[in-house]
VOVO-424844 format. One record per atom (N, C-alpha, C, O, CB): x, y, z. Coordinates in pm, whole numbers, plus 50000, padded with zeros to 5 digits. Glycine has a CB too. Example, Ala and Ser with C-alpha at 12.3 -4.5 7.8 and 13.67 -1.06 7.14 Angstrom:
! residues 2
513194943150780/512304955050780/513204967050780/514244966850846/511314955350905/512854977550708/513674989450714/512905000350787/513415011450804/514084994050572/
! end
This chain:
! residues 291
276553485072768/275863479672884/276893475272989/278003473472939/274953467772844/276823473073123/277383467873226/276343463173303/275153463673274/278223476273291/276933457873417/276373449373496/276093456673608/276823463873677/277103438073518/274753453373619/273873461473773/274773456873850/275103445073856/272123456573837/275283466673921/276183471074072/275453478274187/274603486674158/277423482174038/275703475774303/275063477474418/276083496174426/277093497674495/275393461174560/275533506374347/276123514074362/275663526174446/274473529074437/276433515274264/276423533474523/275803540474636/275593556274497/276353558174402/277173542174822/274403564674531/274463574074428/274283585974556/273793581674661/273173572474287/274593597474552/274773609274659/273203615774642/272483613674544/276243621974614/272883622974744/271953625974755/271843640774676/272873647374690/271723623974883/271163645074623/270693660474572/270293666474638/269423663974722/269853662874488/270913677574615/270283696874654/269073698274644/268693692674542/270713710174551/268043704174712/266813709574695/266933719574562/265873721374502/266363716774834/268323727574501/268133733574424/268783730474306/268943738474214/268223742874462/269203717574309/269533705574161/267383699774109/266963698873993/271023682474266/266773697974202/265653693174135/264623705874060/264403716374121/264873684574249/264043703273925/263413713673849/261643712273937/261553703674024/263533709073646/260763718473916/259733722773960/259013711973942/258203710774035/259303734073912/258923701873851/258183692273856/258753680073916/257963671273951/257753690573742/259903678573931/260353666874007/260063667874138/259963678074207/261703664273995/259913653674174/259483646774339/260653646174424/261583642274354/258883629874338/261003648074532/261813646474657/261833626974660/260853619774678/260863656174818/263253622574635/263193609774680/263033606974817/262983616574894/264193603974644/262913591974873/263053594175035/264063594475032/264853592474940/262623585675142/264243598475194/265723604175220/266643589275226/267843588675199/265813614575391/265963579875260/267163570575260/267303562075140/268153553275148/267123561575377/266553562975016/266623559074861/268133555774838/268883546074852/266093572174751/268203571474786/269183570374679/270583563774704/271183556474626/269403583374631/271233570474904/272763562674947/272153549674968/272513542574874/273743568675103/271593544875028/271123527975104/270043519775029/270133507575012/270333529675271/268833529074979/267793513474958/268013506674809/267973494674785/265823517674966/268233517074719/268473505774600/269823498274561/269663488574487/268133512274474/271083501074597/271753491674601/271493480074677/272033469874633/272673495574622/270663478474803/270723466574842/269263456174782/269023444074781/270893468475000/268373471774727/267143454974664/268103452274511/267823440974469/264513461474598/268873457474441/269863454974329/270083445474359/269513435874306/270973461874301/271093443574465/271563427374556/270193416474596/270363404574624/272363432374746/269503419874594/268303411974601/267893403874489/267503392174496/267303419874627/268063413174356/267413404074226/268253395074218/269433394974255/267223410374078/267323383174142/268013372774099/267993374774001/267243382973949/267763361774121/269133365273923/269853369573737/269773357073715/269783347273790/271703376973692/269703358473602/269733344573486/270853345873400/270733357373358/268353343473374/271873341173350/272943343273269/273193331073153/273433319073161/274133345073365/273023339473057/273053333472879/274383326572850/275383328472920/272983347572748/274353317272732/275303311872720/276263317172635/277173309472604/275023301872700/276323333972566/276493336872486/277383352672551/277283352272673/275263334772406/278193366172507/278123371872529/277523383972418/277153382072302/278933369772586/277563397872500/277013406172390/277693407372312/277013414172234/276633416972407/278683405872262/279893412572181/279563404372020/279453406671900/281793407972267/279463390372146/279503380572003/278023382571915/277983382571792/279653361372055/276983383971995/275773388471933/275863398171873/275103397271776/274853390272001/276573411371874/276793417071780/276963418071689/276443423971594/277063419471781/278543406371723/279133401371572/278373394171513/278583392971393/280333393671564/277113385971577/276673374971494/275283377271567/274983376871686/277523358871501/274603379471460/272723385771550/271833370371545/270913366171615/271363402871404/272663363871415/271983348571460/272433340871532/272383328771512/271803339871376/272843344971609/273533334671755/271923332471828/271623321571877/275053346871904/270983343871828/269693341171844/268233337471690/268103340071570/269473354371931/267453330271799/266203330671617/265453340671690/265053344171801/264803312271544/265513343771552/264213362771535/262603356971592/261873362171677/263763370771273/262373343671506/260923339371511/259963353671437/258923358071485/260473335671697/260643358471319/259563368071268/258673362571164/257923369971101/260173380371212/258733351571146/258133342871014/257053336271136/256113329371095/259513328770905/257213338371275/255973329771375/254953332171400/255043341971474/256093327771487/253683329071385/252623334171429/252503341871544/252743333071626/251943326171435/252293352271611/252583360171795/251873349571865/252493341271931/251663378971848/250053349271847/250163340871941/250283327671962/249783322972064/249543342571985/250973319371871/251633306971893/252663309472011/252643305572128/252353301971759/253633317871932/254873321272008/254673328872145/255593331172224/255743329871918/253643331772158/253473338272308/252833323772380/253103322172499/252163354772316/252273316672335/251273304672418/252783295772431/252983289772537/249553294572301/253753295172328/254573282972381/255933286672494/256853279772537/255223275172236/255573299972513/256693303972624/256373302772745/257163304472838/257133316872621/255023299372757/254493294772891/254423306973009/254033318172977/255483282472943/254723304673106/254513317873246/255113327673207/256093325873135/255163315673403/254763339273239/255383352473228/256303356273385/255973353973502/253983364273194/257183360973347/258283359173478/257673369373565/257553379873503/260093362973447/257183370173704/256473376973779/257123385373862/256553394273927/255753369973836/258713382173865/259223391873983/260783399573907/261423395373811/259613380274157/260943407673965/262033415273942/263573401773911/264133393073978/262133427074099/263693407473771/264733397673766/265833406973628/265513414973541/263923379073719/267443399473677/267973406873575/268563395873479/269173386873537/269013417573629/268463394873297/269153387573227/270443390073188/270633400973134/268583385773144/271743379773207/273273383773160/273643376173091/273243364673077/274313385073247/274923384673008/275443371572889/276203364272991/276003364373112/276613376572729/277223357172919/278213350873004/279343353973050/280143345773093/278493342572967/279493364173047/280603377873075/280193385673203/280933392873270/280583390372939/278623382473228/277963396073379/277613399973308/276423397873335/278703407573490/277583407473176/276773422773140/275203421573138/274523412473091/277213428872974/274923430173185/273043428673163/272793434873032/273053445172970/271923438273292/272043421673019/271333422872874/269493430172872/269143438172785/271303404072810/268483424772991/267723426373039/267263430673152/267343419873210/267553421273019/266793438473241/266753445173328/265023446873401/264353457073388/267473456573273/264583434373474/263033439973506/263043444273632/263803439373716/261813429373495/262163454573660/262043458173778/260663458273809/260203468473757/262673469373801/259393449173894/259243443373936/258213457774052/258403456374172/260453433773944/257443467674018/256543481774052/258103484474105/258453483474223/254813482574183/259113488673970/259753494374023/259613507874041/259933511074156/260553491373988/259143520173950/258933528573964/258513534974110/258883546174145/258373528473881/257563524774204/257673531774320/258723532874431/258523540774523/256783528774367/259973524474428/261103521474464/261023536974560/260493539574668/262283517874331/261833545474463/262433556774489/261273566174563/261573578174556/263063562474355/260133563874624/258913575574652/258633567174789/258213574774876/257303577474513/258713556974823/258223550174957/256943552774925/256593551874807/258723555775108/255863556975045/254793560975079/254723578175055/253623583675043/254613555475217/255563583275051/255143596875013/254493606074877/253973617174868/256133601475036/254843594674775/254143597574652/253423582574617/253313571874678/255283603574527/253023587374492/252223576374475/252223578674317/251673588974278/250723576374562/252803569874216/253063572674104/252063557174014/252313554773895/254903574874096/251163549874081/249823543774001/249143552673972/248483556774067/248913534674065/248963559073858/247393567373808/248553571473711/248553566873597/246223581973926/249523579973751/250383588873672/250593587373524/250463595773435/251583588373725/250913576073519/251473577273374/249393572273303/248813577573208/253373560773333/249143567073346/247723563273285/246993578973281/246783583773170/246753550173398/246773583473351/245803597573372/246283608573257/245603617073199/246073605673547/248293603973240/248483613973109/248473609172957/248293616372859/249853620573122/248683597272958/248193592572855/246873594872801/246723598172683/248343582272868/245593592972907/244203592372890/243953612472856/243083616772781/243333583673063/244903621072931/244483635072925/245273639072742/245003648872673/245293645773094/246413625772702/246983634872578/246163624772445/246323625372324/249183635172568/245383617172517/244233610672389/243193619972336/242803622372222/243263597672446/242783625372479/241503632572450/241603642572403/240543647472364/240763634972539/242913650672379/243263663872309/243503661472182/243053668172089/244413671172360/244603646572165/245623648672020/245133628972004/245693619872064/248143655472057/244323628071934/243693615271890/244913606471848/245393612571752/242583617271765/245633595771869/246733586471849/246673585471684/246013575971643/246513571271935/247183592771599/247833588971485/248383572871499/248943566671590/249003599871461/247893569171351/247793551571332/248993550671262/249323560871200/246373543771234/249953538371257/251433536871229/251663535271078/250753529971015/252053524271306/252743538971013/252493536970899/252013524470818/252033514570891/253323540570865/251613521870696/251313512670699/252263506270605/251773498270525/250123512270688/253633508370600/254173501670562/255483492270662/256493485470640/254373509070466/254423498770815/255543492070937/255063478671003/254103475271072/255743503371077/256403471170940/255453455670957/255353455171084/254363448871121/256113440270904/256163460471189/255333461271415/254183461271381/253603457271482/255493478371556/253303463371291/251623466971333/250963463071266/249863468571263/251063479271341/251213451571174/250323449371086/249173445071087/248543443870982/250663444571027/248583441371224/247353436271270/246303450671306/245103450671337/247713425671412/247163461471292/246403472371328/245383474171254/245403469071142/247033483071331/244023483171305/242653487971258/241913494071308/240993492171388/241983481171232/242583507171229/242213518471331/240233523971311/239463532471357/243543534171282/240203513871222/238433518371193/237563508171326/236473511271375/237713511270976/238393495671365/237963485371453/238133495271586/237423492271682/238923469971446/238753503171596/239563508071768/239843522171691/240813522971615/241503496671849/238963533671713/239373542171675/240323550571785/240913558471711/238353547271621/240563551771855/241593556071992/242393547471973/243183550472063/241103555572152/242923536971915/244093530971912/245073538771809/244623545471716/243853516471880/246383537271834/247103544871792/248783546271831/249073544571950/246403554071816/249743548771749/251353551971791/251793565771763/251823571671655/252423542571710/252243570971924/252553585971925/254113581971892/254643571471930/252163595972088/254803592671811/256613588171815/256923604371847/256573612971766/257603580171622/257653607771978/257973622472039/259363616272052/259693605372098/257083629372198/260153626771996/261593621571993/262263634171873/261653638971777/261663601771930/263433636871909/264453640371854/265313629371755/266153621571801/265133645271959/264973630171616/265703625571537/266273628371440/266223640471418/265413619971516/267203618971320/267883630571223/266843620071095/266443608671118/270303631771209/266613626970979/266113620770894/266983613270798/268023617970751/265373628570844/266353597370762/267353592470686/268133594570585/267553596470478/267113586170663/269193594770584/270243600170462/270273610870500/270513617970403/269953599970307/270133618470616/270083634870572/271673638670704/272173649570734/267833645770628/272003625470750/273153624170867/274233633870786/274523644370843/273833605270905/274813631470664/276073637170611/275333643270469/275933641670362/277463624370588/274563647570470/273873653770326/274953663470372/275483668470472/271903659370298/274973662870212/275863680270141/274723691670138/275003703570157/276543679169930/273363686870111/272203700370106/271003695270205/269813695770173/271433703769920/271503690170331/270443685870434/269043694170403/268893705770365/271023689370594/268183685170429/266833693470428/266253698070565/265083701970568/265723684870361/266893697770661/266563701970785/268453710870833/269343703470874/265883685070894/268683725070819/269673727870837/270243731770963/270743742670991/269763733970766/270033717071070/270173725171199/271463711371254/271893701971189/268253727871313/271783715871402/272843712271388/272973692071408/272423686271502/273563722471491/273583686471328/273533672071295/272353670471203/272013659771151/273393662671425/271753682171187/270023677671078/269093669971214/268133662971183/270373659570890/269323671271309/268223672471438/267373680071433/267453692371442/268643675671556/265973669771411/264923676471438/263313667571554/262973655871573/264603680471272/262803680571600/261553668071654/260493663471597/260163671771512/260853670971758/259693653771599/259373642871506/257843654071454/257333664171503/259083623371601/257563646271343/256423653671313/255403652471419/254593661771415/255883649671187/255163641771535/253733640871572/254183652171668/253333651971757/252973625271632/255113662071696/255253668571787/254783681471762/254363689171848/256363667571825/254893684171616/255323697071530/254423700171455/254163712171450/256463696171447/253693691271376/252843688071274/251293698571306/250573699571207/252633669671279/250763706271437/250123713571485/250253719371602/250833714071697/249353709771477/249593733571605/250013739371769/249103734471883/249373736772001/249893756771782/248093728171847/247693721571958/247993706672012/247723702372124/246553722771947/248783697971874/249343688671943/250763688371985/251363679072037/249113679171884/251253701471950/252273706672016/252663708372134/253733706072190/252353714371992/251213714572183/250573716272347/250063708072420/249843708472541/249643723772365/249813699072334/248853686272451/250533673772450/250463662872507/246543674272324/251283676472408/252353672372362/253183671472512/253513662572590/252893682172241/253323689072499/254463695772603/253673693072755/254343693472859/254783715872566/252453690872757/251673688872884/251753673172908/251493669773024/250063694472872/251953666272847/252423651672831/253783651072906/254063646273017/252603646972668/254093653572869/255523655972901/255883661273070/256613655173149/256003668072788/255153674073096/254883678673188/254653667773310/255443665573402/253943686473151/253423661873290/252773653473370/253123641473410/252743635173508/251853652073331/254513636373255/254773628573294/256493631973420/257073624273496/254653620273165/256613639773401/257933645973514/258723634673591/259863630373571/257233656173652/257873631573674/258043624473834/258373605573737/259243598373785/255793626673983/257793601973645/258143588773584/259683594773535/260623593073612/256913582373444/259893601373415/261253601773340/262093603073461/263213598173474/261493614573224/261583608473530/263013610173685/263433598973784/264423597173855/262493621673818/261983590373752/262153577273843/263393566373689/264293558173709/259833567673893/263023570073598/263453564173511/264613565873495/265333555873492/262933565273425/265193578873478/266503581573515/267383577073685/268543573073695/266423596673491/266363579473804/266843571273923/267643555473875/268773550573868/265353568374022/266263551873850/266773531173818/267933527773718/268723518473734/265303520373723/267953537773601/269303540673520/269943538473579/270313526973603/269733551073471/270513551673646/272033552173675/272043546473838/273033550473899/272753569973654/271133537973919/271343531074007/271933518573935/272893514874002/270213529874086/271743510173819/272553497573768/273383501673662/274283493273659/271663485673716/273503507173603/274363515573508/275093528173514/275073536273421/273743517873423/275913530573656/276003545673589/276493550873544/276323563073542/275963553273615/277853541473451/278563546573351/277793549973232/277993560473172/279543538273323/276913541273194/275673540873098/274903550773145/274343558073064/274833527573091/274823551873214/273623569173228/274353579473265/273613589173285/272253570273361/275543582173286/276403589473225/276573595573087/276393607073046/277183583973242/276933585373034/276863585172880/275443589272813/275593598672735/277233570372833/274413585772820/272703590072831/272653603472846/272193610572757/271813583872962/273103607972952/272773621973010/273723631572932/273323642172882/273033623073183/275173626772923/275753636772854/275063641972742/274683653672728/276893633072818/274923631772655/274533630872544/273103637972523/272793643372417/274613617872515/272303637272634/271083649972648/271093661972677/270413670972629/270263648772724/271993662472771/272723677772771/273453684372631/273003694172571/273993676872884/274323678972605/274413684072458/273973687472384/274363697272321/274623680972400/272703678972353/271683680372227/270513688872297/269583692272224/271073663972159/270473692572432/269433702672484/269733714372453/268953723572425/269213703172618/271573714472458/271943731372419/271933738772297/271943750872274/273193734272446/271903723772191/272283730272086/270783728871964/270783733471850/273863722772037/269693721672027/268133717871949/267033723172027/266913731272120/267783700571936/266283715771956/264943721271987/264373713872130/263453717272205/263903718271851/265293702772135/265103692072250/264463698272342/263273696172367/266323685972313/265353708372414/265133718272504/263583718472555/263343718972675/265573731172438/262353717972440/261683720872484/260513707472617/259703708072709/261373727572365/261123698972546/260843683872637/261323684472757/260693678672845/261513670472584/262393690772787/263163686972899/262103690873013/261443701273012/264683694772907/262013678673133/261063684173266/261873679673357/261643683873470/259443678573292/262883671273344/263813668373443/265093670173433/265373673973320/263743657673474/266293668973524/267683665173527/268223651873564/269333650473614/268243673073606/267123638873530/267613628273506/267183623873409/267103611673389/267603621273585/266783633073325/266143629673198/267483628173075/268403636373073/264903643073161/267413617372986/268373608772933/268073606372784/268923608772699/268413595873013/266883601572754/266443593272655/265793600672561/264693605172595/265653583172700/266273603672432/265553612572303/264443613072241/264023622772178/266033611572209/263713598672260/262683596572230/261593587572303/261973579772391/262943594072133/260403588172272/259603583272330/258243580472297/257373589072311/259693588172408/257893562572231/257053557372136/255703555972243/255963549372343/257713542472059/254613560072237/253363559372284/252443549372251/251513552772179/252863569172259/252513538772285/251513530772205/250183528372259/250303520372352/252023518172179/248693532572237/247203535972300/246673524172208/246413523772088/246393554072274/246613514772311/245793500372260/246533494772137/245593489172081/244063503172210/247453493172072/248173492571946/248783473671958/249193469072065/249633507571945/248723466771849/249133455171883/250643457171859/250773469371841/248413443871809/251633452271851/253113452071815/253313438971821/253103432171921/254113459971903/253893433471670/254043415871651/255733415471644/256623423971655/253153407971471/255673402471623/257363398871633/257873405671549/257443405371434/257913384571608/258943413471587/259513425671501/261493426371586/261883424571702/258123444871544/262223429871456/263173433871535/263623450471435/263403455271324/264473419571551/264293453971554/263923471871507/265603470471404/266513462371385/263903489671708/265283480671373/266663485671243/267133502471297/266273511271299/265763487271019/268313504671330/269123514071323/269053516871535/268993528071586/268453527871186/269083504271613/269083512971689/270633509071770/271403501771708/267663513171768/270963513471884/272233512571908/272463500171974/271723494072050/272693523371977/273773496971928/273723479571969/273653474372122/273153464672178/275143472271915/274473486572164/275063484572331/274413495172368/275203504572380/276833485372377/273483497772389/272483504472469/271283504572539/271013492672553/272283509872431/270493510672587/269273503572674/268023512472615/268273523072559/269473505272871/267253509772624/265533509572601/264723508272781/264963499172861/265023491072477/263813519672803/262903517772861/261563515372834/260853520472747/262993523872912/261213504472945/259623505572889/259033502473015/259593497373113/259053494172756/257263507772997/256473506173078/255393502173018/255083501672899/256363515273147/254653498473147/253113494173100/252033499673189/252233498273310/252903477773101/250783506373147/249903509673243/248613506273181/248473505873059/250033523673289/247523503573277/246053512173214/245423496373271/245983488573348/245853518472980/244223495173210/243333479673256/243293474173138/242673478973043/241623480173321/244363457473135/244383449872990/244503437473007/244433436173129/245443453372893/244643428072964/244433414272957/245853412172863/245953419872768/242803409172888/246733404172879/247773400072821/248963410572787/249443414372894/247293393872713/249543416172685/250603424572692/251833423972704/252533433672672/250483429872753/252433410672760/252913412172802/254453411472668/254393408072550/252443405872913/255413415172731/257063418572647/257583406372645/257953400072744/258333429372728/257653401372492/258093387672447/259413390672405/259703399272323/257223380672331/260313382172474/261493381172366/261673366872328/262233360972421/262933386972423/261433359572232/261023351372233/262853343572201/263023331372213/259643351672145/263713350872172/265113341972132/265193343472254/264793332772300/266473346272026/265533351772356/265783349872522/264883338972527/265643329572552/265363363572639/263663334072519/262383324572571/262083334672733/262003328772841/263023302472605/262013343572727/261503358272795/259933362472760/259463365972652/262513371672732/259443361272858/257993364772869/257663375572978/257343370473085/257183351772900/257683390072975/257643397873123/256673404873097/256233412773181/258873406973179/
! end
């Protein structure tokens, strides 16, 4: 991670963008987001990342807490674009605040988008329910909410199978895409049209990247290029600011205090939220982060 910088990014070729990507405005990418960057206000921790690394209880998990205790005692949910740092500058947290429309002005309009493809890849490929041995969901019931559900689309390697001597997937690193991708040819297809539709978001997503990071989305992108040339990845790809290997779907699904296992220490996570809901909102409850 590094610290959001007011960094100027060059403008693109009409023939660098793929068929589904949007035209930024013209004055985006050199002038407008480095200076609303300079706009957010930051909050800075007493701690840095390094040492959290070394020591993960420098924060409490609160996984033994009831959610909604722990969501009622954090009080307001932070309402505006704000960035969290250790005590070093590095951003730890990153909100942006309808950022997604940043980069489109008035010429696009990206409210409906991600909701309209979600709602078009329900009605094809019904949300498979999480395992049930994954404590994120244990409040789940999928007989109570039958459309509720966790899609996982992503390129991964299977456990233990990183340095197998007789990998059970013989491709290169044992990279493969996840079963909910593979598992049928029509959710294969309502899959790749997901994907499709969602275009114009992964590109805004990649924009806001490497506008505060772009050594970090550097590193992101290489690392997708690589694994596009040599997997099945390839077939996801709808953009050239597209970065990120995977991508968890969650359709009405609760997710309780949980902290994840195997993911990278110094790296970033996107997320969004769409659709018509009442609460939701992203607890981190050792930050005392409510967004």
């Amino acid at each position: 991670m590094s610290t959001p910088t007011a960094t100027r990014i060059a403008e693109r070729s009409a023939a660098s963008y793929l068929p589904l990507e949007w035209r930024e405005i013209r004055r985006f990418s050199p002038s407008l987001l480095p200076k609303i960057l300079n706009s957010i206000s930051s909050v800075s921790m007493s701690f840095s990342l390094s040492d959290l690394i070394d020591d993960p209880t420098l924060l409490p998990t609160f996984i033994d807490h009831d959610p909604a205790t722990a969501h009622r005692e954090m009080g307001q949910a932070v309402d505006e674009s704000m960035i969290i740092k250790d005590k070093k500058g590095l951003a730890l947290v990153v909100f942006f605040k309808k950022g997604l429309q940043w980069p489109w002005g008035h010429t696009q309009k990206v409210n409906g988008v991600v909701s309209d493809a979600v709602t078009a890849l329900v009605s094809r490929y019904n949300p498979p329910p999480p395992s049930r041995t994954d404590l994120r969901h244990k409040e789940f019931n999928k007989d109570a909410e039958p459309n509720c559900g966790v899609y996982h689309f992503a390129l991964w390697v299977a456990t233990g199978q990183s340095k197998a001597a007789n990998p059970k997937h013989p491709t290169p690193h044992q990279a493969i895409l996840s079963r909910d991708i593979l598992s049928a040819a029509y959710k294969t297809d309502a899959v790749l049209q997901f994907y499709r539709s969602l275009a114009p978001i992964i590109q805004t997503i990649g924009i806001l990247f490497e506008g505060f990071d772009p050594a970090g989305y550097s590193r992101y992108r290489a690392n997708w290029n690589y694994l596009v040339s040599i997997t099945p990845l390839k077939l996801l790809e709808v953009s050239r600011r597209q970065c990120f290997l995977g991508m968890a779907v969650l359709h009405g699904a609760k997710v309780g205090i949980h902290k994840d296992k195997g993911d990278v220490k110094d790296g970033w996570v996107a997320m969004i939220c769409c659709g018509e809901f009442e609460g939701g909102d992203l607890c981190m409850p050792g930050l005392g982060l409510k967004l």
